[in-house]
mmCIF file as gemmi writes it, N, C-alpha and C atoms, coordinates in Angstrom:
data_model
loop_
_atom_site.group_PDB
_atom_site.id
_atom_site.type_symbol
_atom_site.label_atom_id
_atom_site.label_alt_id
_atom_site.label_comp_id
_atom_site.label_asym_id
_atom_site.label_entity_id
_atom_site.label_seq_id
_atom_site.pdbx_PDB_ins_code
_atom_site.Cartn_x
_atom_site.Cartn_y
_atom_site.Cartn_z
_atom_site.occupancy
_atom_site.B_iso_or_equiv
_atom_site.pdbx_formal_charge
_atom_site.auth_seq_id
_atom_site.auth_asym_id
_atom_site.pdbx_PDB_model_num
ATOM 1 N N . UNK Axp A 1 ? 1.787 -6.342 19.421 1 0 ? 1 A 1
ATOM 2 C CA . UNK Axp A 1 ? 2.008 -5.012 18.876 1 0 ? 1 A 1
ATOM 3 C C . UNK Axp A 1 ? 0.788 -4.614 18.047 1 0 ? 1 A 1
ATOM 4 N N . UNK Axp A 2 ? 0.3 -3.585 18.316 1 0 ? 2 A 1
ATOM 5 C CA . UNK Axp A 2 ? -0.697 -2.703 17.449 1 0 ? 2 A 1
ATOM 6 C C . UNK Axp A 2 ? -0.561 -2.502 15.943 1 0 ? 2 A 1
ATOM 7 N N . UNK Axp A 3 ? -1.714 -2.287 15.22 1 0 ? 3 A 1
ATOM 8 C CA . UNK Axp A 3 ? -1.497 -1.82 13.938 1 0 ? 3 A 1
ATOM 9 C C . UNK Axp A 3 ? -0.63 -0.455 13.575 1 0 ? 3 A 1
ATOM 10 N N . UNK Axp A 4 ? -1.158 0.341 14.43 1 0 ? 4 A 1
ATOM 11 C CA . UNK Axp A 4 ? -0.846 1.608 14.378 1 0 ? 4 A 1
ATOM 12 C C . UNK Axp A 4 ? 0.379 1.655 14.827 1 0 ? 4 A 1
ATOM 13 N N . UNK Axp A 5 ? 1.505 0.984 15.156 1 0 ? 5 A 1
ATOM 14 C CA . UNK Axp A 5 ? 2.522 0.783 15.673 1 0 ? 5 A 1
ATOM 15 C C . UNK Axp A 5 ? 3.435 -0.153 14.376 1 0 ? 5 A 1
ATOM 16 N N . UNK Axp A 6 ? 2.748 -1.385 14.099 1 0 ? 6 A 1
ATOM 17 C CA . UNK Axp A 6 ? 3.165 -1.702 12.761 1 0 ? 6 A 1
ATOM 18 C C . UNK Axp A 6 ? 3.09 -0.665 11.406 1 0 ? 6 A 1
ATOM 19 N N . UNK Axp A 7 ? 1.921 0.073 11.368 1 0 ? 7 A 1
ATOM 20 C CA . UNK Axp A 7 ? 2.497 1.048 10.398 1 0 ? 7 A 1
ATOM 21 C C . UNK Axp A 7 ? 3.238 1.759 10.41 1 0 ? 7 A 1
ATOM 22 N N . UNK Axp A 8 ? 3.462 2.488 11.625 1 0 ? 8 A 1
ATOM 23 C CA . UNK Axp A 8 ? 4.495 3.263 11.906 1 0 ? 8 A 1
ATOM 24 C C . UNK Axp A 8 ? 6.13 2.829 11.187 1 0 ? 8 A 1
ATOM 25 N N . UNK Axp A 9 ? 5.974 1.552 11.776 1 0 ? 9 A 1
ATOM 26 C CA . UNK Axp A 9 ? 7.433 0.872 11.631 1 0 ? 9 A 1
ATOM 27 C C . UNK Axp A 9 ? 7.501 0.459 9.834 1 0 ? 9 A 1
ATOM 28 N N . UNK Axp A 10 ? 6.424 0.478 9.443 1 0 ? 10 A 1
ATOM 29 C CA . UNK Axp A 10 ? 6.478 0.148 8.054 1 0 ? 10 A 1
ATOM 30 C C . UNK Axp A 10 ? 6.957 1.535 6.885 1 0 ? 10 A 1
ATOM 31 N N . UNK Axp A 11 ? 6.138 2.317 7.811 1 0 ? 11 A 1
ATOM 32 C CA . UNK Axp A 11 ? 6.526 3.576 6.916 1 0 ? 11 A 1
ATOM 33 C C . UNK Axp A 11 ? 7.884 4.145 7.162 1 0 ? 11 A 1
ATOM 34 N N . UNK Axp A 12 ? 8.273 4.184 8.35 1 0 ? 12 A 1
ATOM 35 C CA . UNK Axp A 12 ? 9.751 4.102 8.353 1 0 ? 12 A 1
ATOM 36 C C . UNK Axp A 12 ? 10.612 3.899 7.673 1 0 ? 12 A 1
ATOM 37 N N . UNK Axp A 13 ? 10.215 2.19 7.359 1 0 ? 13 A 1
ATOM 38 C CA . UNK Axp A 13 ? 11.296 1.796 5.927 1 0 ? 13 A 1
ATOM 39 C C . UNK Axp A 13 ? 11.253 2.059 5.458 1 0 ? 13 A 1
ATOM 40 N N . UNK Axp A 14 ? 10.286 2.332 4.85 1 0 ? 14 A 1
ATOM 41 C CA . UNK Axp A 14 ? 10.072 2.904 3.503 1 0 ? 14 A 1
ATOM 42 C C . UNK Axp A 14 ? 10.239 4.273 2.969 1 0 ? 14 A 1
ATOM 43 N N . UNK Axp A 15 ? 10.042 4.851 4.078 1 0 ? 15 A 1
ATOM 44 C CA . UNK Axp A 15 ? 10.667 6.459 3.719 1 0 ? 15 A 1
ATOM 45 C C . UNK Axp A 15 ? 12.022 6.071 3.987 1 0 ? 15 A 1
ATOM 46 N N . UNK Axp A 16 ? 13.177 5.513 4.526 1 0 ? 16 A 1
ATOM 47 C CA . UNK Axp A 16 ? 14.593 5.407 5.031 1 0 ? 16 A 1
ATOM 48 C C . UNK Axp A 16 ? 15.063 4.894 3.721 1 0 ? 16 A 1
ATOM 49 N N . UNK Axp A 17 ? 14.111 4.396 2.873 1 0 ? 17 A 1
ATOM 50 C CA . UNK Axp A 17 ? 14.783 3.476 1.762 1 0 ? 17 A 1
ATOM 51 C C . UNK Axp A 17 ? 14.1 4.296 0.46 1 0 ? 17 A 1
ATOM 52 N N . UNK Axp A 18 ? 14.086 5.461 0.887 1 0 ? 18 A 1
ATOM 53 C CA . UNK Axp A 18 ? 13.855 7.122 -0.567 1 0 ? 18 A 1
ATOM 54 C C . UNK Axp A 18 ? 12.503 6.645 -0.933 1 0 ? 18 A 1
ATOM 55 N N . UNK Axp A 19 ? 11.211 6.49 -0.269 1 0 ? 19 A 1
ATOM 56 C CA . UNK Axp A 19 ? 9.876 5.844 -1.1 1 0 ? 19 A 1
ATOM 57 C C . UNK Axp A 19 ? 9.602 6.922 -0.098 1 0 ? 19 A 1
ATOM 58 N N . UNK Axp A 20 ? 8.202 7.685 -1.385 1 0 ? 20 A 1
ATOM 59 C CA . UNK Axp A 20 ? 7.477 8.354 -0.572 1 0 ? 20 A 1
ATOM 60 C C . UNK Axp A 20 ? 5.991 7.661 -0.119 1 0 ? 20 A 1
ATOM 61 N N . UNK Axp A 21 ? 5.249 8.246 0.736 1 0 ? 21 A 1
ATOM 62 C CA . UNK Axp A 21 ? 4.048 7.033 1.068 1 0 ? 21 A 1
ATOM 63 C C . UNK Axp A 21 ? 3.011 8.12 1.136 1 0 ? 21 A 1
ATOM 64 N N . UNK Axp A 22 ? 1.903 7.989 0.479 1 0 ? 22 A 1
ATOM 65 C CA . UNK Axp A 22 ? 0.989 8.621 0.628 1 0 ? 22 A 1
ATOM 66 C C . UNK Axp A 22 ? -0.336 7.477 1.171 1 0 ? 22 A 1
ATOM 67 N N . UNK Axp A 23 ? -1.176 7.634 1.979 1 0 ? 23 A 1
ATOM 68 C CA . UNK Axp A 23 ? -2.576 6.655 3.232 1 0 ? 23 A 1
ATOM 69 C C . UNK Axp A 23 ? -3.83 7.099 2.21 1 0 ? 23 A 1
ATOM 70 N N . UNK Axp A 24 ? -4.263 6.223 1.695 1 0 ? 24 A 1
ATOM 71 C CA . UNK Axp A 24 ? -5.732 6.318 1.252 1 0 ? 24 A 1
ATOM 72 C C . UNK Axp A 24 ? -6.558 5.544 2.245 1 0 ? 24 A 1
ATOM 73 N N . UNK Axp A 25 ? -7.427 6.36 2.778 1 0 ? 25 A 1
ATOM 74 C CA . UNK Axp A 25 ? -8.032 5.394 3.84 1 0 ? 25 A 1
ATOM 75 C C . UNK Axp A 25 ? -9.637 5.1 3.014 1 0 ? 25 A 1
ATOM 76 N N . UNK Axp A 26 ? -9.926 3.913 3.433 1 0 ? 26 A 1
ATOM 77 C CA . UNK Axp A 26 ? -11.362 3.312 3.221 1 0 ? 26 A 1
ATOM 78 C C . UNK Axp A 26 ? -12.294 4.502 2.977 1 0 ? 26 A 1
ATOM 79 N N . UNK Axp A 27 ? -12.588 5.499 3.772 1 0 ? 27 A 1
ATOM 80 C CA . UNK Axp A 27 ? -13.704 6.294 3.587 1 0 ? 27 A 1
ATOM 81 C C . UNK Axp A 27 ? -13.281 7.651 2.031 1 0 ? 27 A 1
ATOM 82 N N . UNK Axp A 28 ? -12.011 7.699 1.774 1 0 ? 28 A 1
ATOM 83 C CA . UNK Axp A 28 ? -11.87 8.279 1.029 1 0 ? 28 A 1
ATOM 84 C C . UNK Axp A 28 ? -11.906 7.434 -0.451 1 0 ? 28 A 1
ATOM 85 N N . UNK Axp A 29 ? -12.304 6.351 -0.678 1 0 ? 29 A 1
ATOM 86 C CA . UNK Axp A 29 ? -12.7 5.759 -1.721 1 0 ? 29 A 1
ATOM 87 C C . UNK Axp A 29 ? -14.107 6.364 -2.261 1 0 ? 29 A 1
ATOM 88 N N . UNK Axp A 30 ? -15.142 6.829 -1.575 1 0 ? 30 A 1
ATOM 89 C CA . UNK Axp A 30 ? -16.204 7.097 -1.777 1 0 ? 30 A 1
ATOM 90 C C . UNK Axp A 30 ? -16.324 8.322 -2.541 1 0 ? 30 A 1
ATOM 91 N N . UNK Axp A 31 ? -15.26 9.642 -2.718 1 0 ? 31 A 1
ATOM 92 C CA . UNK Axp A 31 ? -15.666 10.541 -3.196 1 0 ? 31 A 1
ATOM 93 C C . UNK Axp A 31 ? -13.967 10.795 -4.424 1 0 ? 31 A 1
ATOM 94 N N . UNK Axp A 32 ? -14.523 10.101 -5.387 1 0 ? 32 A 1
ATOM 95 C CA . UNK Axp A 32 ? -13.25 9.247 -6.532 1 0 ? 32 A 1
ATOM 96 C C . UNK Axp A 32 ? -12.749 10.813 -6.669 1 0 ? 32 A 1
ATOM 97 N N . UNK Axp A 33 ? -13.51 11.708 -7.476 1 0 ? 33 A 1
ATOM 98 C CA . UNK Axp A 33 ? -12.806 13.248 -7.38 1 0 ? 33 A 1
ATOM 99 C C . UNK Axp A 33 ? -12.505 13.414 -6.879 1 0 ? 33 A 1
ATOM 100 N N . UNK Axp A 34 ? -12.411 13.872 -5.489 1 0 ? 34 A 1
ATOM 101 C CA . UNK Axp A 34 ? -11.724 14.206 -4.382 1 0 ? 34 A 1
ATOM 102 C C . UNK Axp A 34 ? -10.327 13.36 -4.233 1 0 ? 34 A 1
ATOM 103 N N . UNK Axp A 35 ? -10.51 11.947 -4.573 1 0 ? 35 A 1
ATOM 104 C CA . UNK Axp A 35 ? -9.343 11.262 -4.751 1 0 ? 35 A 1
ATOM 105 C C . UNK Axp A 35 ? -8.202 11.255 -5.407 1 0 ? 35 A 1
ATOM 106 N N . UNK Axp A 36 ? -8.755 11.287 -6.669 1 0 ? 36 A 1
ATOM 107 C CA . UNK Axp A 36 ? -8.306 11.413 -7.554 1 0 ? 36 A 1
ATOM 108 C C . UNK Axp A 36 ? -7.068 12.977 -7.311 1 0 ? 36 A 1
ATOM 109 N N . UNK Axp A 37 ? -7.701 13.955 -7.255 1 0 ? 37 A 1
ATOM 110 C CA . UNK Axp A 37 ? -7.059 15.166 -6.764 1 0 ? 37 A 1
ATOM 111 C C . UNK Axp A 37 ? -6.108 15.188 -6.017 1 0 ? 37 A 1
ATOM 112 N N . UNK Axp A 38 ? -6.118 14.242 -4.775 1 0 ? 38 A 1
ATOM 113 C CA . UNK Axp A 38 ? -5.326 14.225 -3.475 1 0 ? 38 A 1
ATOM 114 C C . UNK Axp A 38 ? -4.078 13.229 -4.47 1 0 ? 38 A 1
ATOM 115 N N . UNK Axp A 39 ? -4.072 12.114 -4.922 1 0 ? 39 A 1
ATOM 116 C CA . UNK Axp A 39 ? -3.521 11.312 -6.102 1 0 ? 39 A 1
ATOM 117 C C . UNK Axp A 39 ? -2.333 11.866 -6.823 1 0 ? 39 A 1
ATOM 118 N N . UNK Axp A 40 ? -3.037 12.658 -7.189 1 0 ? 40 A 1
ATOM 119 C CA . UNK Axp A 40 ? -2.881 13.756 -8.486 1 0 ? 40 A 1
ATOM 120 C C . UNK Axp A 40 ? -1.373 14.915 -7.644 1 0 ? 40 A 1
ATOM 121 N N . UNK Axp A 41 ? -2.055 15.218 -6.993 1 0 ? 41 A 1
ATOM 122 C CA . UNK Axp A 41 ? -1.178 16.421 -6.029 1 0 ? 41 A 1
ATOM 123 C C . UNK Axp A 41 ? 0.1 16.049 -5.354 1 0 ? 41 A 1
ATOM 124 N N . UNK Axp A 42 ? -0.042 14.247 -4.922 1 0 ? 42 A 1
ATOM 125 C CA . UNK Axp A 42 ? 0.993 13.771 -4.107 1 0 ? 42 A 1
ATOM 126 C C . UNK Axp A 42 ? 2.001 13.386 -4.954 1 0 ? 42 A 1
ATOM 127 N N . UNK Axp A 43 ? 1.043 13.134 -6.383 1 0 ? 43 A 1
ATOM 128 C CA . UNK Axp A 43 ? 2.035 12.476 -7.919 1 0 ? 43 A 1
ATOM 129 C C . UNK Axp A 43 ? 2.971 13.733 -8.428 1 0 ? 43 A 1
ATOM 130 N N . UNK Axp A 44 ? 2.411 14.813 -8.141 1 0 ? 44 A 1
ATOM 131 C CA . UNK Axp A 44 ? 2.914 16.238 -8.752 1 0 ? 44 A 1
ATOM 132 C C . UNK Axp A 44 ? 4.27 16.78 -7.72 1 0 ? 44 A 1
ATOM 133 N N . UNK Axp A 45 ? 4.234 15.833 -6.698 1 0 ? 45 A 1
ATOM 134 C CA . UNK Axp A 45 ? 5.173 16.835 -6.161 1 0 ? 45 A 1
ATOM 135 C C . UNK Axp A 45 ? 6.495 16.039 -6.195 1 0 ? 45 A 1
């Protein structure tokens, strides 16, 4: 089975079990403001 298939199934649970999930991927480490913001916005809602 694929990664992209294991996440799938991971996020599943985890949304089924009231968790919200927000994906920081590797390349978005590089621009921390921008991060930070996206962070910030997913924390706010």
């Amino acid at each position: 089975m694929g990664n992209k298939e294991r996440d799938k199934r991971h996020l599943a649970t985890l949304e089924s079990m009231g968790w919200r999930v927000m994906t920081i991927w590797d390349c978005e480490l590089k621009n921390t403001a921008a991060l930070a913001r996206k962070i910030d916005t997913f924390m706010s809602k």
